[in-house]
C-alpha positions in Angstrom: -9.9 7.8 12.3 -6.8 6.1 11.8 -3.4 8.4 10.5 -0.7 5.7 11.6 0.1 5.1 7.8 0.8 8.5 7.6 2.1 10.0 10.8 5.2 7.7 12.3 5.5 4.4 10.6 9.1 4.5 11.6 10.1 1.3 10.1 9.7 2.9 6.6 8.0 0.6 4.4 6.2 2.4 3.3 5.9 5.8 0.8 2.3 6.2 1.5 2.1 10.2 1.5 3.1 12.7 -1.2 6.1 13.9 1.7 6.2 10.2 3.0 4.3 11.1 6.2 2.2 13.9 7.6 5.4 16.1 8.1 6.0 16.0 4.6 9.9 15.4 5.1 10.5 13.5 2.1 13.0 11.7 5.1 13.3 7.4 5.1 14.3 6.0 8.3 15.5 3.0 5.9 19.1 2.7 5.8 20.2 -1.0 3.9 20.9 1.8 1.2 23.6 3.9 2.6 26.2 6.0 2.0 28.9 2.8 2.4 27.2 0.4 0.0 25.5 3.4 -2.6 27.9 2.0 -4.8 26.3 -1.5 -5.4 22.9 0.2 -6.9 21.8 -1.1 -9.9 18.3 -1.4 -11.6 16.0 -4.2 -10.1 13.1 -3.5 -13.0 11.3 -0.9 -15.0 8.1 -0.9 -16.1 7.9 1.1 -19.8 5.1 4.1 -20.1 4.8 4.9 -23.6 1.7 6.0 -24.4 2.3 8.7 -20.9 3.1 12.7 -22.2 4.1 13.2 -18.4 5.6 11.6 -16.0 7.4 14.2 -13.8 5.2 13.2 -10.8 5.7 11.9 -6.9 4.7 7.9 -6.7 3.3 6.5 -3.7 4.1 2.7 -1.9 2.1 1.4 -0.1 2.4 -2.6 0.8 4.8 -3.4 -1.6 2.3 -1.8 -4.7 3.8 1.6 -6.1 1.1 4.1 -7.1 1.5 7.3 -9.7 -0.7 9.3 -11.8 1.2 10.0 -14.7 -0.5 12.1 -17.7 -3.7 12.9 -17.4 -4.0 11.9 -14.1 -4.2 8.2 -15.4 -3.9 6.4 -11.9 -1.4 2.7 -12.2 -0.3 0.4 -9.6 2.6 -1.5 -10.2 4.2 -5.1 -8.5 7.0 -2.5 -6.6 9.4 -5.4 -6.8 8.6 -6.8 -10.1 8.1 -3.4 -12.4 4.7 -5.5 -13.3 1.9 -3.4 -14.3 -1.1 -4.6 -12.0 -3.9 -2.2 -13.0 -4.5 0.9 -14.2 -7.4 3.8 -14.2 -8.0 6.6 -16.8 -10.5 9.4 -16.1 -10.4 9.9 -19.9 -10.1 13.7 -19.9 -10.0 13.9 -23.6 -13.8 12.6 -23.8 -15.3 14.2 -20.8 -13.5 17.8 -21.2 -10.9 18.1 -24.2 -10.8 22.0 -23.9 -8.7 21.5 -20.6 -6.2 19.6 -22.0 -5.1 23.6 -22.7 -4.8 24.0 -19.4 -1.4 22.5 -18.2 0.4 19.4 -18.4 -1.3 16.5 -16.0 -1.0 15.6 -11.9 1.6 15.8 -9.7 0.5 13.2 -7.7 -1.8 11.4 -5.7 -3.4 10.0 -2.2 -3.4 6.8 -0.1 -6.1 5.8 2.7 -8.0 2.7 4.0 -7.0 1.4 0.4 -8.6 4.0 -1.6 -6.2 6.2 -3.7 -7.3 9.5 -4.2 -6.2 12.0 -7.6 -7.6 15.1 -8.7 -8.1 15.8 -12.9 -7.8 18.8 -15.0 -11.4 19.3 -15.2 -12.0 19.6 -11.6 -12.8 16.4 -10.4 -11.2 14.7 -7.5 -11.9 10.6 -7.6 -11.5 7.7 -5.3 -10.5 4.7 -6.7 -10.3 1.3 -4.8 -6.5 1.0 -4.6 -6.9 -3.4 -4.9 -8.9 -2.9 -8.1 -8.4 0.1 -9.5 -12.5 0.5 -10.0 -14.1 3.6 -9.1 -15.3 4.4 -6.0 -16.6 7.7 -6.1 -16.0 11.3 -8.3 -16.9 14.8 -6.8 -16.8 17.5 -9.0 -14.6 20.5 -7.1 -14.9 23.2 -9.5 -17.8 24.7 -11.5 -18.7 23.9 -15.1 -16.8 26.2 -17.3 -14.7 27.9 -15.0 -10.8 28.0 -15.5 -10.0 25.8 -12.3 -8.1 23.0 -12.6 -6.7 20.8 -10.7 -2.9 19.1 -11.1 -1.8 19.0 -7.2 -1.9 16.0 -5.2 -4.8 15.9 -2.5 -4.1 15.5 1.1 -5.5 12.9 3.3 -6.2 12.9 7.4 -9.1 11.7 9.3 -11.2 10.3 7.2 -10.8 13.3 4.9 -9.3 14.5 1.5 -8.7 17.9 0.9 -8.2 19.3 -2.6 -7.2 22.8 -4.1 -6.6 23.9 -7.6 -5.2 26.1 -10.2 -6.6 28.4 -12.9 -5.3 32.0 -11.4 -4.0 32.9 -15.5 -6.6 32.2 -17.7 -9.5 34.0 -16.2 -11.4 35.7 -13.0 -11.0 32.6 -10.4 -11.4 33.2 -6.3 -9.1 30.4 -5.0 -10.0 27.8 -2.5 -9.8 24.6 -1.0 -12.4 22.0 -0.5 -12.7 18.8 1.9 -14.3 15.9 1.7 -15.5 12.7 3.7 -13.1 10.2 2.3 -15.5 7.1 2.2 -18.3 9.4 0.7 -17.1 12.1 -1.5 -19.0 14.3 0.4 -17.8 17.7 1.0 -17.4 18.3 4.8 -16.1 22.4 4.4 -14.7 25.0 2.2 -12.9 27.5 3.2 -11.8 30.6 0.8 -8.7 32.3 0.2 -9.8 35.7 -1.2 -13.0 37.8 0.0 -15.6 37.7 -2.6 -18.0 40.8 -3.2 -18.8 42.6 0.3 -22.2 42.9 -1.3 -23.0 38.9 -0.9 -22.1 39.1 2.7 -18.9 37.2 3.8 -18.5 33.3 4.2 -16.5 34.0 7.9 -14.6 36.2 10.1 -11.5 35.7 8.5 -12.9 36.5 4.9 -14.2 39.7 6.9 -10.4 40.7 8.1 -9.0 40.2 5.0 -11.6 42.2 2.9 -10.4 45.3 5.0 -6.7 44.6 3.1 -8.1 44.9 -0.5 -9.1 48.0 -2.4 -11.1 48.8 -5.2 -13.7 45.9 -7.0 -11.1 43.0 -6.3 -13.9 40.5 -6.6 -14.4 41.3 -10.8 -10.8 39.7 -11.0 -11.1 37.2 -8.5 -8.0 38.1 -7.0 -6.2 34.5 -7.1 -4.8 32.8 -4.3 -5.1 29.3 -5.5 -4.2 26.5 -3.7 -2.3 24.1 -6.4 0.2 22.2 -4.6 1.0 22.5 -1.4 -1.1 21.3 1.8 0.6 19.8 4.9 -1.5 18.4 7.9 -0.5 18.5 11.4 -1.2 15.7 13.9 0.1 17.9 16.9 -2.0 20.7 16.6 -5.0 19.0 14.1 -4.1 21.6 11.3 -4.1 21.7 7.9 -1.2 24.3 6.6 -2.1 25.4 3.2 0.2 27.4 0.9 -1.5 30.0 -0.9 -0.7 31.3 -4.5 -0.4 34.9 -6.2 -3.0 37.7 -7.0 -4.9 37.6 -10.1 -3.9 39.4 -11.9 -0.2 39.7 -11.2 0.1 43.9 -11.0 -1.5 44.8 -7.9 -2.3 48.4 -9.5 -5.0 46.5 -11.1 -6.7 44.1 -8.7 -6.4 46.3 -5.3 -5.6 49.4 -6.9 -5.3 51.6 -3.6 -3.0 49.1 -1.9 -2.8 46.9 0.5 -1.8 43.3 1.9 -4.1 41.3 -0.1 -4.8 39.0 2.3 -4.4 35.6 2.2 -2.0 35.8 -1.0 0.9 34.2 -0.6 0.5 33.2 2.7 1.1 30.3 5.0 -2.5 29.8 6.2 -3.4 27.5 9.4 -7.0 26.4 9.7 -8.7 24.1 12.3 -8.7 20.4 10.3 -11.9 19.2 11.6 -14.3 22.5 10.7 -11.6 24.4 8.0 -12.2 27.6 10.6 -9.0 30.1 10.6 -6.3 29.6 13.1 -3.7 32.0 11.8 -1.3 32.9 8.9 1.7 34.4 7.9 2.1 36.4 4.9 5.4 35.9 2.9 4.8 38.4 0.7 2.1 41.4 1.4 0.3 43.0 -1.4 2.2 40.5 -3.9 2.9 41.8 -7.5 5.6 39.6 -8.8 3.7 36.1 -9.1 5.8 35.2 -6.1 3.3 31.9 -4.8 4.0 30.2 -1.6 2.7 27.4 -3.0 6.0 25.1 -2.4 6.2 22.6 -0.1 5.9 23.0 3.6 8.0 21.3 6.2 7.6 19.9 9.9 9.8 19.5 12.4 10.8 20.1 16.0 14.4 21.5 16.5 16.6 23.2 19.1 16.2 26.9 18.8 17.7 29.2 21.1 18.3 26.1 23.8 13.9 25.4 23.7 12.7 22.9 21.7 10.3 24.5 19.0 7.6 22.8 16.8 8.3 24.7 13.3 7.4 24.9 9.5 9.9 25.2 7.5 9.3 26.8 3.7 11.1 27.8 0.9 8.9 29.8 -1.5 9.3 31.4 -5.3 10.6 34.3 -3.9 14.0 33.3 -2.8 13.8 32.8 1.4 14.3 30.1 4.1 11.4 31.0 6.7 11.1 29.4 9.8 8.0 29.9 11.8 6.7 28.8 15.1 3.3 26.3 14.0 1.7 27.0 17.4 0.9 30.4 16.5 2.9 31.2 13.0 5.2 33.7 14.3 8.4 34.1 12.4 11.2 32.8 14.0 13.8 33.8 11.1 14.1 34.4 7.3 17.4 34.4 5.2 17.8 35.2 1.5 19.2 31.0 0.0 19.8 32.3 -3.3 20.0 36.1 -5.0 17.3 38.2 -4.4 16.9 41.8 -5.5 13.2 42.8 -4.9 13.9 42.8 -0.9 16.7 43.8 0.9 15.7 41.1 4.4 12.9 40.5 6.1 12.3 42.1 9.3 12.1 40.1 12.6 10.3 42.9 14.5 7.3 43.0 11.9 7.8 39.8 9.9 7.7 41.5 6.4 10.2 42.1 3.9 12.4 45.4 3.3 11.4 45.7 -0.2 14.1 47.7 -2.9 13.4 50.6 -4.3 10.9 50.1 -7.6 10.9 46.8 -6.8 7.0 47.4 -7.8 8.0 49.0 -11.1 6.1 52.4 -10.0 9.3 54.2 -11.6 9.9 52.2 -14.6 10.8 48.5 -16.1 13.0 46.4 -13.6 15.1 43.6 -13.7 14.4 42.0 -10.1 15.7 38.4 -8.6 14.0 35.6 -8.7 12.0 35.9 -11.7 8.5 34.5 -11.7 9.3 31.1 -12.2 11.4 31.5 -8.5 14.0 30.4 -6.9 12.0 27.3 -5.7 9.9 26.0 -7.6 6.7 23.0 -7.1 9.7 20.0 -6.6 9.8 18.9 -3.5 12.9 20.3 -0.9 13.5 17.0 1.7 14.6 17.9 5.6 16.9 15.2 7.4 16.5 14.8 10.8 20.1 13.2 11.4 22.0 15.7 9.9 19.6 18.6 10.9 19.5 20.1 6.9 17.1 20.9 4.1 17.9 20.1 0.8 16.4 22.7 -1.9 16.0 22.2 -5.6 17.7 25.9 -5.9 17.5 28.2 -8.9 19.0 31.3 -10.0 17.1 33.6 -12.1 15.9 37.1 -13.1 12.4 38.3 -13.9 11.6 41.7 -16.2 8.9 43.4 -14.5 7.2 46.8 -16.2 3.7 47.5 -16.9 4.5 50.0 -19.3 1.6 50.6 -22.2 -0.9 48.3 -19.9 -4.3 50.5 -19.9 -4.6 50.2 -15.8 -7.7 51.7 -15.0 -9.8 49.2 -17.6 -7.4 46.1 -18.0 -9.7 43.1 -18.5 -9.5 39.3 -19.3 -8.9 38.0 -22.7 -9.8 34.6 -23.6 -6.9 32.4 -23.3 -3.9 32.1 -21.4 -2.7 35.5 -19.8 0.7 34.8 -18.7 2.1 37.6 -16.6 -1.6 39.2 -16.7 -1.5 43.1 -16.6 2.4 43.4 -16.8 3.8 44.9 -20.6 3.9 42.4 -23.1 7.4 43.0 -23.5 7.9 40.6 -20.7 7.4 37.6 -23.6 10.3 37.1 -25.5 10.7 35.6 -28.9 13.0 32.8 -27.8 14.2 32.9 -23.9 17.7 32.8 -23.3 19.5 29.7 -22.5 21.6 30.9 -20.0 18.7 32.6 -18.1 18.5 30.1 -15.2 21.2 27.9 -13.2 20.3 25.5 -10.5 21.9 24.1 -7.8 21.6 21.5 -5.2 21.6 23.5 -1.7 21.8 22.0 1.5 20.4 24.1 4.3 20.4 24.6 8.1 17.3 25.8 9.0 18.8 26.8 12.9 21.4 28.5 11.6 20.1 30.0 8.4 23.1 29.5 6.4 24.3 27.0 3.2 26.0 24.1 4.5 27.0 23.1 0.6 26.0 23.6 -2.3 26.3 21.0 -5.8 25.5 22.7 -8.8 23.1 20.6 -11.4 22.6 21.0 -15.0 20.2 22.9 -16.5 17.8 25.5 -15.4 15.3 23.2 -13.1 16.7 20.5 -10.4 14.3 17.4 -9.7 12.5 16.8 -6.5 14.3 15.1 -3.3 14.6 12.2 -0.9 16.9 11.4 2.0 17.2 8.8 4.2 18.8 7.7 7.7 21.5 5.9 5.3 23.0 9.4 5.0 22.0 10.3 1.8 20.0 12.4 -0.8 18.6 11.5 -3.9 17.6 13.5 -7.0 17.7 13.6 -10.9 18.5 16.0 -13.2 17.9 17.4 -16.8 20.6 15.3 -18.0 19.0 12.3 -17.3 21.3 11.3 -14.0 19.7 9.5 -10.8 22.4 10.7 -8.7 23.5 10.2 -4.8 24.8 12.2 -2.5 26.4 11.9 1.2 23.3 13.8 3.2 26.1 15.7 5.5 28.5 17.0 3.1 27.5 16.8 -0.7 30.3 14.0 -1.6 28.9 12.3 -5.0 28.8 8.8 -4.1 26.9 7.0 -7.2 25.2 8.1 -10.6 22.8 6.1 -12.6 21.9 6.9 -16.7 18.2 6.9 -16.9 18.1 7.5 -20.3 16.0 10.7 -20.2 16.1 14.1 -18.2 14.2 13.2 -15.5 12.5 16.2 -12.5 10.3 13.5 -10.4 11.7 12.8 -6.9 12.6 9.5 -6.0 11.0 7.2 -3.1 11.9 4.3 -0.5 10.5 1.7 0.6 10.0 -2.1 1.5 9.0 -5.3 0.2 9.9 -8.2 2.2 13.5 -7.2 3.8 14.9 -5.5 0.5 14.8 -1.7 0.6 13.8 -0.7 -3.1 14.1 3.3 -4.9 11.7 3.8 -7.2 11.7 6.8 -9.6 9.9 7.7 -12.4 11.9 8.9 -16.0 11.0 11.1 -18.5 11.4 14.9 -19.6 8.2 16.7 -19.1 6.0 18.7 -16.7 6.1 22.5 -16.5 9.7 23.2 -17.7 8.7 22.4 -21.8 6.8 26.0 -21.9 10.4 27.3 -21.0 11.4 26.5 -24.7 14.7 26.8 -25.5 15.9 26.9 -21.7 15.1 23.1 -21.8 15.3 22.2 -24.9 18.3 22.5 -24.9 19.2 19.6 -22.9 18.5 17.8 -26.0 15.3 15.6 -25.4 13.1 16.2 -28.5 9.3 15.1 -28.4 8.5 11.9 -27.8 11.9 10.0 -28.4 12.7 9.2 -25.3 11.7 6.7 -22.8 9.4 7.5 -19.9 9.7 4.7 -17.4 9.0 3.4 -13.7 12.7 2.8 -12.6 13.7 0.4 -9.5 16.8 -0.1 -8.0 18.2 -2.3 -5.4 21.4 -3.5 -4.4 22.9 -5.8 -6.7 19.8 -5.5 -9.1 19.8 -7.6 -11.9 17.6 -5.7 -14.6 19.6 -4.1 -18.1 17.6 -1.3 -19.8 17.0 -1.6 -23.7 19.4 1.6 -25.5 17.7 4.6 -25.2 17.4 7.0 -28.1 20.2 9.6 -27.9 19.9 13.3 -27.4 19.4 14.5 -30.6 19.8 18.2 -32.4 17.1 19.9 -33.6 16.2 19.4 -37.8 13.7 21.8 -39.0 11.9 21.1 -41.8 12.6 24.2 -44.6 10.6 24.1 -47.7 11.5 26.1 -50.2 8.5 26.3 -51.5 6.9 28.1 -48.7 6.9 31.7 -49.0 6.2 33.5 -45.8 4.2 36.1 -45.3 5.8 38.5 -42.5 2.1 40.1 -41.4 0.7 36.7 -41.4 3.6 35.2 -39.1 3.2 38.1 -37.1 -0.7 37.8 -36.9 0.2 34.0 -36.1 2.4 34.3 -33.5 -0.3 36.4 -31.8 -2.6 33.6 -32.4 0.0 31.3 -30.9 0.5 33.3 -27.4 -3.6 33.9 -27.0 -4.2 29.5 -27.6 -2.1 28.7 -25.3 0.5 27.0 -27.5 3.6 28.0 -25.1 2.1 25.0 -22.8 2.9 22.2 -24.6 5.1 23.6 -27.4 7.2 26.0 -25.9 7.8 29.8 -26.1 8.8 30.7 -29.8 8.0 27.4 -31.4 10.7 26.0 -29.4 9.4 22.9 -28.2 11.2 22.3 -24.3 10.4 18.3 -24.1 6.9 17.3 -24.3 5.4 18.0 -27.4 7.0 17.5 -31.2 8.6 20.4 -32.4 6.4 22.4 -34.6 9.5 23.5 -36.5 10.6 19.7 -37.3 7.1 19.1 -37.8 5.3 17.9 -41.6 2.0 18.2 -40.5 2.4 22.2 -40.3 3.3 22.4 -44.4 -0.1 20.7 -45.2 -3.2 22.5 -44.8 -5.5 19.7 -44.4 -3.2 18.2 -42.1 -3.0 21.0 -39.7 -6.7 22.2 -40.1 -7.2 18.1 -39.5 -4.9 18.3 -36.1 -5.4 21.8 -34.7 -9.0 22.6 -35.3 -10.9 19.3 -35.9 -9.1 17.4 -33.0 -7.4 14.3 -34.7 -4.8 13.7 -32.4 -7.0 14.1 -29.2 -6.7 11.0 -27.5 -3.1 11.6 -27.4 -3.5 14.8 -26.2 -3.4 17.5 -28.3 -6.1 19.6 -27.8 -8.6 21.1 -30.7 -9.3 24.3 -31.1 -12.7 24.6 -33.1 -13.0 28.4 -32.9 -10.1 28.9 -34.9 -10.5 30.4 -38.7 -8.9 29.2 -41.9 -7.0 32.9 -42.0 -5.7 32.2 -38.2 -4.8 28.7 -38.9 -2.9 29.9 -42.7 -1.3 32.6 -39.8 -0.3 30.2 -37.3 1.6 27.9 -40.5 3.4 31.2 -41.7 4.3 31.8 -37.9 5.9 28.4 -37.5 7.4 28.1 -41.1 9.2 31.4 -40.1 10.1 30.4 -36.7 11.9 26.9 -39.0 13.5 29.2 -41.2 15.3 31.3 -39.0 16.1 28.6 -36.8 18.2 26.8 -40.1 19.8 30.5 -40.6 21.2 30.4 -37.4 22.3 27.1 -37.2 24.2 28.1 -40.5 25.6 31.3 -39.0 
């Protein structure tokens, strides 16, 4: 067993865990970049990733090599001083399951240990590769063939293991867990549930016991949810992994536990014994959850003064909109504050530990309009806590969700095939185009002791990138208008601001190679925010333009970056020729919602980044073309998934849907 790597290395040369070290800081004790000579920051090399849909992901460095799995988890290792591209691994996805390139967008990062590097794929495989080579060293497969888990979280290492969740809560009846393994072997060491299954089968452990007792009804047809996607923090001190569990499946509670109750372990912080994966404790952030509110963000050590005692504490800032602070010996809540505008509680209560909820804040008496939406006021990017300056610093958002379950047949809801976004909520909650004033973001420093902003800087755009601070006194992020920018860590002064070409959400890292303290980030506009559709797209970055790109900065770097291609307005393509049929666009927008087009191309056609347009698009006005592209696969290998189950009269709907969607799109850019 050997965690140094992971749990001091207080010289800081390395970036070896997805939060740096164990404590998942995201803090650099490196400080030859500071807040004096920010200023003299320039670009040391870049290393050019165009054949990569994705690259909003969190590197690793690790002995001068930086490590990232950008797109389909396609694993590269790069000269971390030279931008030189030393090897590279693809689990080809596309050959071994192209259906799952439906599923989301690609990995969000990636593991380090005893030179193996560790990523999971969308089709449920976790891999070892050998991190000198980049050969395989092993594959487990985590999930079971044909169900909708996937995986686009990093793993976690410690002790010779690698733990791995996964995703898959909307598109079908999935029971979430997590799964260890030996990290020489691949072989699974334990497993440990998040949900009870069927009472019927017996129950895996005590815990899965206790928590059946908070469900009602026949949860276990739904699966009930809880997944595991992103966040997973270890703890040296106590030997602990900290998991943070996701939302109920489906969303409305009415459905899933229909009499009530907690739900346990949804949205939870969850402590379980690192060696045998048995329960040590949790704490619930939000009981009986009905508002896709995950915990699933990031989870923070640290030991602080509270009170005038020295505490050992997590730290978390989940979707729905409070700072906790809880106690990791035995996960009692210490304190909870609202850090951006929430509606659907009024506080949370000390004496109890759970929230004051508003009145209908469940929708029982009707529609609602509720703060934070679903997509929360933190989301999966990584919040950073400095130790010097005693603050966290959030990737806030601002933003309102429409909850109603109006016209949803409650007592036999069941799963379509497809996607089932807000699952047993109205339909009404899709819009034809979301507004682009829906979300702000911001920023927001935080003191966890005192539970209060310390500043705030608003950012562009609806989604603010990950974060890194350092002992030079600063903080690092980028933002949807493609700025690397940095900020004094103890008040918020802007102190330097770097073009990267392209909207950028990744968080940046430090780290050494020789005596030269390098950041490394990596540029490019996509990940989750291009389902958003016209909330990103405005920001201007259409398709494929733009560069994505492995960025490195030094002081007094030499490199110059080739022009980048502009922000450019939208041109759809209107053919005069075309006459639309209004109950085949309608039929094809329905088409478009149950395929998961939103994914990739955005809600309403309105393509947020990632994908080409569909309304700029030729290949739509052909019919060979799209039948060529959509059902027969053509374009797989770069991606686009195909759809073999679709009919000539759905694919002749989907065309009307997007020639419509063009049309009006060049009215109103008349009007």
């Amino acid at each position: 067993m050997d965690n140094n790597l992971l749990a001091s290395d207080p010289e800081g040369a390395n970036w070896a865990g997805y939060g740096r070290t164990f404590d998942e800081q995201r803090y650099s004790p490196l400080d030859q970049i500071n807040a004096d000579n920010v200023k003299n920051l320039s670009l040391a090399s870049y290393l050019d990733l165009a054949d990569m849909h994705s690259v909003t992901t969190v590197p690793l460095a690790v002995d001068g090599i930086v490590y990232f799995a950008a797109g389909y988890s396609v694993i590269h290792a790069v000269d971390g001083k030279t931008g030189k591209l030393l090897w590279r691994y693809d689990p080809e996805l596309w050959k071994t399951h192209p259906d799952m390139l439906r599923r989301a967008w690609g990995s969000r990062g990636l593991a380090f240990w005893k030179g193996h590097i560790y990523v999971g794929t969308m089709d449920g495989r976790l891999l070892a590769v050998d991190a000198g080579t980049g050969e395989l060293v092993w594959s487990a497969t985590t999930t079971e063939e044909g169900d909708s888990r996937y995986i686009t979280g990093a793993p976690r290492v410690f002790n010779d293991k690698v733990i791995i969740g996964h995703g898959g809560a909307e598109y079908g009846a999935v029971r979430g867990y997590v799964t260890a393994y030996d990290a020489m072997t691949g072989k699974q060491a334990w497993r440990f549930y998040i949900t009870p299954g069927n009472p019927a089968d017996g129950f895996e452990n005590e815990a899965m016991a206790m928590a059946a007792k908070t469900w009602t009804g026949e949860w276990w047809k739904f699966g009930g949810g809880g997944t595991v996607w992103n966040a997973m923090t270890y703890d040296p001190e106590y030997n602990r992994i900290y998991l943070g569990t996701g939302n109920g499946a489906p969303w409305n509670r009415k459905i899933r536990s229909p009499g009530g109750g907690d739900n346990l372990f949804l949205c939870s912080v969850l402590a379980l014994d690192a060696d045998t994966g048995e329960y040590v404790w949790h704490y619930q952030t939000n009981p009986g959850e009905t508002w896709d509110y995950n915990s699933s963000m990031d989870m923070v050590l640290a030991t602080m003064e509270l009170e005038g005692k020295q505490r050992k504490v997590l730290m978390h800032a989940p979707k729905n909109g409070f700072f906790y602070v809880l106690d990791r010996e035995d996960g009692q809540l210490i304190s909870a504050e609202k850090f951006a505008k929430v509606t659907w509680a009024e506080k949370i209560d000390l004496s109890t530990g759970r929230p004051v909820e508003s009145p209908n804040a469940r929708y029982e008496d009707g529609p609602v309009l509720i703060w934070p939406g679903d997509t929360g006021a933190h989301s999966w990017h990584p919040m950073a806590f400095n130790p010097q300056t005693g603050l966290a610093y959030i990737p806030a958002r601002e933003v309102f969700g429409y909850y109603s379950d109006e016209g949803v047949d409650i007592e036999n809801w069941a799963y379509e095939p497809g996607f089932q976004f807000a699952n047993g909520l109205s339909t009404k909650v899709r819009s034809e185009e979301v507004p682009t004033d829906l979300a702000t973001s911001a920023l927001l420093a935080w003191n966890p002791v005192t539970q209060q902003e310390a500043w705030r800087i608003p950012t562009p755009g609806a989604f603010g990138g990950g974060i890194m601070t350092s002992a030079g006194n600063l903080v690092m992020q980028a933002d949807p208008e493609g700025k690397l920018n940095a900020y004094r860590a103890d008040n918020g002064e802007l102190l330097w601001s770097y073009d990267l070409g392209v909207g950028s959400l990744s968080p940046p890292i430090t780290y050494l190679v020789g005596d030269t303290q390098y950041v490394s980030i990596l540029a490019g506009w996509a990940g989750s925010v291009q389902a958003f559709g016209a909330l990103t797209a405005k920001e201007g970055w259409v398709g494929r333009q733009q560069p994505r790109r492995l960025m490195t900065f030094a002081l007094n770097g030499k490199a110059e970056l080739p022009k980048s291609q502009p922000q450019q307005p939208l041109s759809p393509i209107v053919d005069a020729g075309f006459k639309i049929d209004a109950q085949k666009a309608a039929r094809g927008q329905a088409v478009y919602a149950a395929k998961n087009c939103i994914i990739c191309h955005g809600v309403g056609a309105v393509a947020g980044g990632y994908a080409p347009d569909l309304r700029a698009s030729p290949i739509p006005l052909s019919v060979a073309g799209f039948t060529a592209v959509v059902r027969e696969g053509a374009l797989l290998q770069r991606g686009m998934p195909s759809f073999s189950e679709l009919r000539d009269d759905e694919l002749e709907a989907m065309r009307h849907y997007i020639r419509r969607r063009a049309h009006e799109t060049a009215a109103a850019s008349v009007d």
